[in-house]
N, C-alpha and C positions, 0 to 999 in steps of 0.2 A: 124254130128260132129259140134260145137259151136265151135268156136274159141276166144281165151281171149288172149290179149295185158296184162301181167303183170306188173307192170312199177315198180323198185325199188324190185322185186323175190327174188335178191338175199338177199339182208337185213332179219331182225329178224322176223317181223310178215309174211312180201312179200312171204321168201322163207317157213316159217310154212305152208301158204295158197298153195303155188304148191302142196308141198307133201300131201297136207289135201285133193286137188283135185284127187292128182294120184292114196293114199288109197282109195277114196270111191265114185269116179264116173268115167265115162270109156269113155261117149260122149263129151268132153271136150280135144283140141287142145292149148296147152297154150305156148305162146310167151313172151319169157321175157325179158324186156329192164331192163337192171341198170350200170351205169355208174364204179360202182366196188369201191366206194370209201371204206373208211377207215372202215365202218360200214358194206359193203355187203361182200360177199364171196363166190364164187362158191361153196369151201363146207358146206357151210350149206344146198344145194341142192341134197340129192343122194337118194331118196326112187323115183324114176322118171321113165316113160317109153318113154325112146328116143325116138321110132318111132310119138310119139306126143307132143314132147316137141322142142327145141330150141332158144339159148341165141344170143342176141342181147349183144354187150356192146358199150353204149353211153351213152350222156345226155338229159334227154326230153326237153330239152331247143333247142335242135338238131330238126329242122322241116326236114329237107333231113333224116337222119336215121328213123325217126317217120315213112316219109309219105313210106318208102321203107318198111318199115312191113305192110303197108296198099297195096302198089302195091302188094306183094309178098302172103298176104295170107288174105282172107274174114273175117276182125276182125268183132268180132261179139259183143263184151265188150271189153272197158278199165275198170281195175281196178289201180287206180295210188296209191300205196303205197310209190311211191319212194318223199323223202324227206328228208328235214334235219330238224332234231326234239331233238337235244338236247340245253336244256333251255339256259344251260350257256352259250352254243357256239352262240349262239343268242345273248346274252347280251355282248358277245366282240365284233363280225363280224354277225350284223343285214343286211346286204347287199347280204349277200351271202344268208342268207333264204328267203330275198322276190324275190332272182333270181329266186333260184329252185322252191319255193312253190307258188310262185302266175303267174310269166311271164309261168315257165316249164308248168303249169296247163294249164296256158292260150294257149300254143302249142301244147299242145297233144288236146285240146278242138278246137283247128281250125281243125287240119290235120281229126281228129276226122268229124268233119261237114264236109268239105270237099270230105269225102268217105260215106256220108252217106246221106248226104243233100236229094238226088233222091229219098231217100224208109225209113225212120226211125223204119220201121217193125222191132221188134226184137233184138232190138238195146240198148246198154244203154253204159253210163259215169258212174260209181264208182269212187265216192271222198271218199279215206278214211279220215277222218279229227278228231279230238281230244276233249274229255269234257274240254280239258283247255281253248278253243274259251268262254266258259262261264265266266271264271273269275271264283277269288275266291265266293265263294256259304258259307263262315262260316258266321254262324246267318241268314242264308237267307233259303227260300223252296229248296227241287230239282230242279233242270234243266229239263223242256221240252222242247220238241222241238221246241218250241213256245218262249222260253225265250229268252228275249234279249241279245246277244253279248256282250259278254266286257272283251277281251282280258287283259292280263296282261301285256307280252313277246314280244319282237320284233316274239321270233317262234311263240306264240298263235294268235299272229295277223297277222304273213303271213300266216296260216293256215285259220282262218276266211276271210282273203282274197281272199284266194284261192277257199273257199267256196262261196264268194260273184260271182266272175267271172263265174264258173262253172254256177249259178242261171242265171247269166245276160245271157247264150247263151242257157239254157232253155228258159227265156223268150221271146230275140230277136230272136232266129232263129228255136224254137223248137226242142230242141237236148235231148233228151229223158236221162235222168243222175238219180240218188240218192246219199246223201250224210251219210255214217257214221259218227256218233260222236262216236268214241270206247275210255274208261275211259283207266287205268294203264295197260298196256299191263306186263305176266310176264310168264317165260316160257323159253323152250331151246332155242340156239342159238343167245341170247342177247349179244350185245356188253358190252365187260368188264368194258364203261364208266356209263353205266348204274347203277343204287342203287343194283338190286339183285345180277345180276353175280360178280360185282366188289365186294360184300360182302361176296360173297361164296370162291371167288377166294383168298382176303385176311384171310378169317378167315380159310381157309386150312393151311397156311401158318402162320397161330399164329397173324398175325398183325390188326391193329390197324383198325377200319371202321368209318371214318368220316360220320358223322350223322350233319345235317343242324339245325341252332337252339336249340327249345325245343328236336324235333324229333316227335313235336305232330303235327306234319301234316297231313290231314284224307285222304286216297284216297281211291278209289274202284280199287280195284284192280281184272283182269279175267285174266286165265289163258287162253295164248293165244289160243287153238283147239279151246276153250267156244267161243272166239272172231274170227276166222277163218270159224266155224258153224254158227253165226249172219251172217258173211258178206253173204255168201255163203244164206243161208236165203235171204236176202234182194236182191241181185244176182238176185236167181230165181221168188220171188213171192212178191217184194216192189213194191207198186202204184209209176208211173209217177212222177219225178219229188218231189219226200216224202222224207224226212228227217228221221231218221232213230240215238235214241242214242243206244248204246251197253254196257252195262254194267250188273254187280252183285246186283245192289242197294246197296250191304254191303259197311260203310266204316270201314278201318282197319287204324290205328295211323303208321304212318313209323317205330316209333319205337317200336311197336309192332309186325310188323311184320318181324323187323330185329331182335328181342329176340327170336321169336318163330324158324325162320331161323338158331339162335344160339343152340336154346334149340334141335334141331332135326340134326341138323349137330352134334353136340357133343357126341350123343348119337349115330351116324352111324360108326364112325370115333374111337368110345371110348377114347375120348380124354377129359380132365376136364379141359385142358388151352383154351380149345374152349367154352369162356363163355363172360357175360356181362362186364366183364373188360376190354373187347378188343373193346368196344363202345368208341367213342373219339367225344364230339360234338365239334363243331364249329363256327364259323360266319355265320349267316344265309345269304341266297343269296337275290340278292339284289331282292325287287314285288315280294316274294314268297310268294302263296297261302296257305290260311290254310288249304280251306278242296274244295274239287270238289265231287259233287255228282249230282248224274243221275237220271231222272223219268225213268227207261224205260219199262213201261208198255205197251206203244205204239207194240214195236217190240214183245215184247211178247203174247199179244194177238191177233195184226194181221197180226203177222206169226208166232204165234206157238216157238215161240224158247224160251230154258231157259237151263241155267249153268246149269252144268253135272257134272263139275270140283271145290269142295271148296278146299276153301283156303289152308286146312291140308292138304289136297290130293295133290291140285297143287304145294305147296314147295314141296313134297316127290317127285315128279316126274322129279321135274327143280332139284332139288341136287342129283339126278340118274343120269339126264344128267351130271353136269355138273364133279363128282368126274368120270365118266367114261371120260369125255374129258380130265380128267388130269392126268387118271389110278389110281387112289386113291383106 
């Protein structure tokens, strides 16, 4: 049995990744730290087998509850999902993201060394971290893993931060880590604050969906399992110390993929007031990127992974979810 430190489970993609463990592997002991804030929830967690699972709730800024899941059970992985990752909340209270994303990083990566210093056998640090550490990429190549840095965001830059740290205790102390870059995360269990849900959830309800801008902003967007089976890839068979982006290659326009959103809700629903009239743009936010896109050729050829889940598929399955959360 492997043992995994979850950090951040209960949140959107964290808690995706438990259940994605407990469907489809069985040697896997998983611990999950998350603090419960406004974005995680216990239930987003219920496809689970108790006898190998157990929640922790704290902050990984918290070194005594950290190193007490290190006393209490032979972690064998952290994967740190836990984070605060929305842009705008960044651009009011920047303080609060570089607490959690670069100091919390930097605590789970001591208590981390510190149980593991003796034998690094088998061992490994998962930073999940974000294709928005690139910067905006409009008129420029894809992003490798090789391209330089250049945050936009107080979040993209405690996020590249938090990536910088994670490298320095690779390089100074030998602590054996990889880092995801994962593009648009989208799928069940996303917070309402978010562009999809919060689009689904208002356009049940007839009203209006604030759209940024033009609305031509290009993202790549995977459907979280797509990115749940990367990580989980890179988990078991990423080199030392390797970088690792995650993505579809495709980009999709925001407002493209909030029409198509439209166009496939209104026809579930059979409702014709559920259309492009209920678009409502507005004031773009303030360094927002045009377009973010990913080489990831790397993860897919050496290790075999690639999307399962397109675009058309993954809306039909996130608006299953989400008209059955609200009995629609």
């Amino acid at each position: 049995m492997k043992y995994i430190l979850v950090t951040g489970g209960a949140g959107f993609v964290g808690s995706n990744f438990i259940e994605f463990i407990f469907e489809n592997y069985e040697d896997y002991y998983i611990v999950n730290l998350d603090k419960l804030t406004y974005a995680g929830s216990l239930d987003n967690i219920k496809k689970i087998d108790e006898s190998r699972y157990h929640f922790y709730k704290g902050d990984i800024r918290n070194f005594q509850i950290v190193e007490s899941i290190f006393k209490k059970y032979p972690i064998d992985y952290v994967i740190n999902f836990a984070a605060e990752s929305h842009v705008d909340k960044s651009l009011s209270n920047p303080q609060k993201f570089l607490e959690t994303n670069v100091l919390g990083v930097q605590n789970l990566l001591e208590v981390s060394l510190k149980y593991w210093k003796n034998n690094f056998d088998n061992k490994k640090f998962l930073q999940i971290s974000t294709d928005e550490v690139y910067g905006d990429r409009y008129s420029k190549d894809y992003a490798d893993e090789n391209t330089l840095l250049n945050p936009s965001s107080p979040y993209s830059a405690s996020k590249a931060s938090g990536e910088m740290i994670v490298k320095a205790y690779g390089k100074s102390y030998g602590l054996p880590y990889n880092i995801v870059r994962s593009s648009n995360n989208y799928g069940p269990k996303q917070h309402e604050e978010k562009l999809i849900p919060m689009s689904i959830n208002r356009l049940i309800k007839t009203q209006k969906i604030p759209i940024y801008g033009d609305g031509e902003q290009k993202r790549d967007w995977i459907y979280v399992e797509d990115n749940c089976r990367g990580i989980m890839a890179v988990l078991k068979k990423g080199n030392d110390r390797e970088i690792y982006n995650l993505g579809t290659g495709i980009l999709t326009e925001n407002i493209k993929f909030i029409q198509a959103l439209i166009c496939r809700l209104s026809k579930r629903l059979n409702d014709k007031q559920i259309n492009n009239d209920l678009i409502e743009y507005v004031e773009d936010r303030l360094g927002h990127d045009r377009e973010y896109k990913l080489n990831c050729r790397k993860i897919k050829e050496k290790l075999d992974w690639k999307q399962t889940i397109d675009l058309e598929k993954g809306i039909e399955k996130t608006i299953d979810w989400y008209l059955n959360k609200n009995d629609c």
